[in-house]
C-alpha positions as CSV (number, residue, x, y, z in Angstrom):
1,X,61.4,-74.0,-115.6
2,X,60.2,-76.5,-118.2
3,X,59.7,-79.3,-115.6
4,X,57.6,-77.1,-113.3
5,X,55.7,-75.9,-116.2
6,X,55.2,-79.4,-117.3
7,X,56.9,-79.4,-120.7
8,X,59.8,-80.0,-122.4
9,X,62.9,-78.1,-123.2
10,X,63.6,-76.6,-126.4
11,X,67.1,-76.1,-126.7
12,X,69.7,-74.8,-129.0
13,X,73.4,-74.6,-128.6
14,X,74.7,-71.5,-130.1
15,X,78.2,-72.5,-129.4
16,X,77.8,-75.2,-131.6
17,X,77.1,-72.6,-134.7
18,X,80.2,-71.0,-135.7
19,X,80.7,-71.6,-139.3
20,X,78.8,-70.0,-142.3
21,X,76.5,-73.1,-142.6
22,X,74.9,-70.5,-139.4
23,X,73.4,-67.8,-141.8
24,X,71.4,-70.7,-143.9
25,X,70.9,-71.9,-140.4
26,X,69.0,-69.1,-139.1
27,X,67.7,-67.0,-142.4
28,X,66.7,-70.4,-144.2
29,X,67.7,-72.7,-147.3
30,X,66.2,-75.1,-149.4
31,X,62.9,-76.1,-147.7
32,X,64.7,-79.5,-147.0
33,X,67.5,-77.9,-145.2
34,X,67.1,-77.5,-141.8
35,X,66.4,-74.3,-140.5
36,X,66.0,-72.6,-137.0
37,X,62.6,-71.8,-138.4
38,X,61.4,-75.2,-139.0
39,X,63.0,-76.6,-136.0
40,X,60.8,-74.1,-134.1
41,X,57.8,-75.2,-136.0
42,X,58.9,-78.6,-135.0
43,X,59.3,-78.0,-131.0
44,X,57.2,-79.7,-128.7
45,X,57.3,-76.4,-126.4
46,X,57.1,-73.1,-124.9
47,X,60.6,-73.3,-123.3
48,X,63.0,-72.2,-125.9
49,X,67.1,-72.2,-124.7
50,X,69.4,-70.4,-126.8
51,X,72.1,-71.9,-125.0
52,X,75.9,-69.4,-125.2
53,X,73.7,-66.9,-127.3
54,X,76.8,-65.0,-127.3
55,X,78.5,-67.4,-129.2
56,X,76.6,-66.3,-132.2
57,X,78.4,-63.6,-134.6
58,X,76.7,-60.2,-133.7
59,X,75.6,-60.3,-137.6
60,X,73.2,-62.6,-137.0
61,X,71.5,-60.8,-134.0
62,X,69.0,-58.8,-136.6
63,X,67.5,-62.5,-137.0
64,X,66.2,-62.2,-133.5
65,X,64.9,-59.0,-133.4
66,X,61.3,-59.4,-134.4
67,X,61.6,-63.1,-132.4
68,X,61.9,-61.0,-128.6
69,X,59.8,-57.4,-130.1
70,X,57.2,-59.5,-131.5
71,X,57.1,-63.4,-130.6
72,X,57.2,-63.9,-134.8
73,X,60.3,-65.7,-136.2
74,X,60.7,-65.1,-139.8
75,X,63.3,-66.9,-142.7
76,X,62.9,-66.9,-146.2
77,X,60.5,-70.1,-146.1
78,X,58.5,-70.3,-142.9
79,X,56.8,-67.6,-140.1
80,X,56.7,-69.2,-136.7
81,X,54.5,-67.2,-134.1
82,X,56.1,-68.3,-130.6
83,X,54.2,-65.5,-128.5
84,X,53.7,-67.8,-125.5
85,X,56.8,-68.9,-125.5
86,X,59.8,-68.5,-122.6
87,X,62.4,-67.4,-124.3
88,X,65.6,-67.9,-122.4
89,X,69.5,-66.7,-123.8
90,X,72.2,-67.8,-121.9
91,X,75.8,-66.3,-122.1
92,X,79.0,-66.3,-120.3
93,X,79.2,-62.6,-119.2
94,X,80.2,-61.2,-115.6
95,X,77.6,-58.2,-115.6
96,X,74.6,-57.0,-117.3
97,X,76.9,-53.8,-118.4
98,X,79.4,-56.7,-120.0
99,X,76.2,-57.9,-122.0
100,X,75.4,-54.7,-123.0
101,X,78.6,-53.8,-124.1
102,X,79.4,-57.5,-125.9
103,X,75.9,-57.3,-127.7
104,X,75.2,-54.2,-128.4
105,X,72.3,-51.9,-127.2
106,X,70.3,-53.1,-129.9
107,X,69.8,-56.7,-129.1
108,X,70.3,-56.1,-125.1
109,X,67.2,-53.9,-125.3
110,X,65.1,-56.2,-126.1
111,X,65.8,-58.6,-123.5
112,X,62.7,-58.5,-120.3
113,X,65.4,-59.0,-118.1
114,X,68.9,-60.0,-117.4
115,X,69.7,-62.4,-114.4
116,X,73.2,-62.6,-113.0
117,X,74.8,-66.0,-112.2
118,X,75.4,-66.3,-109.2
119,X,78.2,-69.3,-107.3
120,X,76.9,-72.4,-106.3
121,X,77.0,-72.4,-102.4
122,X,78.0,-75.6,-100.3
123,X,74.4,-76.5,-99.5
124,X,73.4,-76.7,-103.5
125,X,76.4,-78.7,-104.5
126,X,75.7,-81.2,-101.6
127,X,72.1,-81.1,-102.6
128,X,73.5,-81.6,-106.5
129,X,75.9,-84.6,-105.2
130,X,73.0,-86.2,-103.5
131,X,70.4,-85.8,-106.5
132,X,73.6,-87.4,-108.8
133,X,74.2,-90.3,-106.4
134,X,70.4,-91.3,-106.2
135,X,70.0,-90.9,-110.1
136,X,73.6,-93.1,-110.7
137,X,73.3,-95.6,-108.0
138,X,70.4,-97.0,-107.9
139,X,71.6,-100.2,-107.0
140,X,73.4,-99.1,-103.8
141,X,77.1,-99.5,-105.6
142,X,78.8,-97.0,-103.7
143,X,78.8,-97.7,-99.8
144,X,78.0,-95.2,-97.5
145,X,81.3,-94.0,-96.3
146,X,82.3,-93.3,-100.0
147,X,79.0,-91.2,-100.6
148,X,79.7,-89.3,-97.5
149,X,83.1,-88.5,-98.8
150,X,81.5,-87.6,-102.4
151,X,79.2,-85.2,-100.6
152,X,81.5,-83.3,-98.5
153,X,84.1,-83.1,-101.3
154,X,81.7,-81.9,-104.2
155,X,81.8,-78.4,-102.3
156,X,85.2,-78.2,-103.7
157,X,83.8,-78.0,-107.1
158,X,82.9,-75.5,-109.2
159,X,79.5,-76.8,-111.5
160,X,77.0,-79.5,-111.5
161,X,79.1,-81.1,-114.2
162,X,82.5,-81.2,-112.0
163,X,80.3,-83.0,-108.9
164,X,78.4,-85.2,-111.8
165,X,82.0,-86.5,-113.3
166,X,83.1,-86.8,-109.4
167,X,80.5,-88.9,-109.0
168,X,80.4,-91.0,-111.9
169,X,84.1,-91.8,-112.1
170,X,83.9,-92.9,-108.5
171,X,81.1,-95.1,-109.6
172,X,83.2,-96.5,-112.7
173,X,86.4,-97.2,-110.3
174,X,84.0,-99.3,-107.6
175,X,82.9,-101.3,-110.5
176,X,86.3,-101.6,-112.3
177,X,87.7,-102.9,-108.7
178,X,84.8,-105.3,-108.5
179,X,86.2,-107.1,-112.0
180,X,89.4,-107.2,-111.1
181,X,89.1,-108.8,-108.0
């Protein structure tokens, strides 16, 4: 979405917030501590990812409710008005009932809309492999054969990120037999 809008990708990792350091985090500190606040200020964009936002304690979902009502983010030190922004929350739930239910009504309500996640199908993870192999071989490393083999076989994986580290230990073994011989 932030490529065919031309801009770049605000993201943060919720996952990556589970400690009490979080609360300072999102409600703000000392003006010199970082603060989501200021890091929005900060952004270079309209496309804001909060990566596994269900990976923050359900405490801290009051922070956010004036952020998706509104399109105002508000700590102790700064107001950030991100009204044109896409606003994108990520989570690991089956069903849009499971969001509700993990969340609460309060914060699911003021999501636009919920999109399910659906499986990769063969076609998009040979389309992935084949996006992967350009980006990492550039050079033409891998012979032909091999990257036939890597494309039919990344339909056996799950993600992107199974097919990329297919791809790029494959890569790292050509080169490693290419030393040793």
């Amino acid at each position: 979405i932030a490529n065919i809008l031309n801009e770049r990708l605000f993201r943060k990792q919720f996952s990556m917030f589970q400690n009490n350091q979080f609360a300072t985090y999102l409600f703000g500190g000392a003006h010199y501590e970082r603060s989501f606040a200021k890091d929005l200020l900060d952004r270079e964009s309209n496309v804001i990812l909060l990566d596994e936002f269900d990976k923050a304690y359900s405490i801290f979902h009051s922070a956010f409710y004036q952020l998706f009502d509104e399109g105002i983010y508000e700590d102790q030190n700064y107001k950030v008005d991100v009204r044109h922004a896409l606003i994108i929350c990520t989570s690991n739930y089956k069903s849009k009932d499971e969001v509700r239910e993990k969340l609460g009504n309060p914060i699911f309500n003021r999501f636009d809309g919920v999109i399910r996640f659906t499986d990769l199908d063969s076609e998009a993870k040979i389309e992935i492999a084949r996006k992967e192999l350009d980006e990492l071989d550039e050079e033409g490393t891998i012979s032909e054969n091999i990257r036939q083999n890597l494309l039919v076989n990344s339909t056996r994986l799950e993600n992107a990120r199974e097919i990329r580290r297919l791809i790029k230990d494959t890569k790292s073994l050509i080169e490693i037999r290419k030393i040793c011989e």
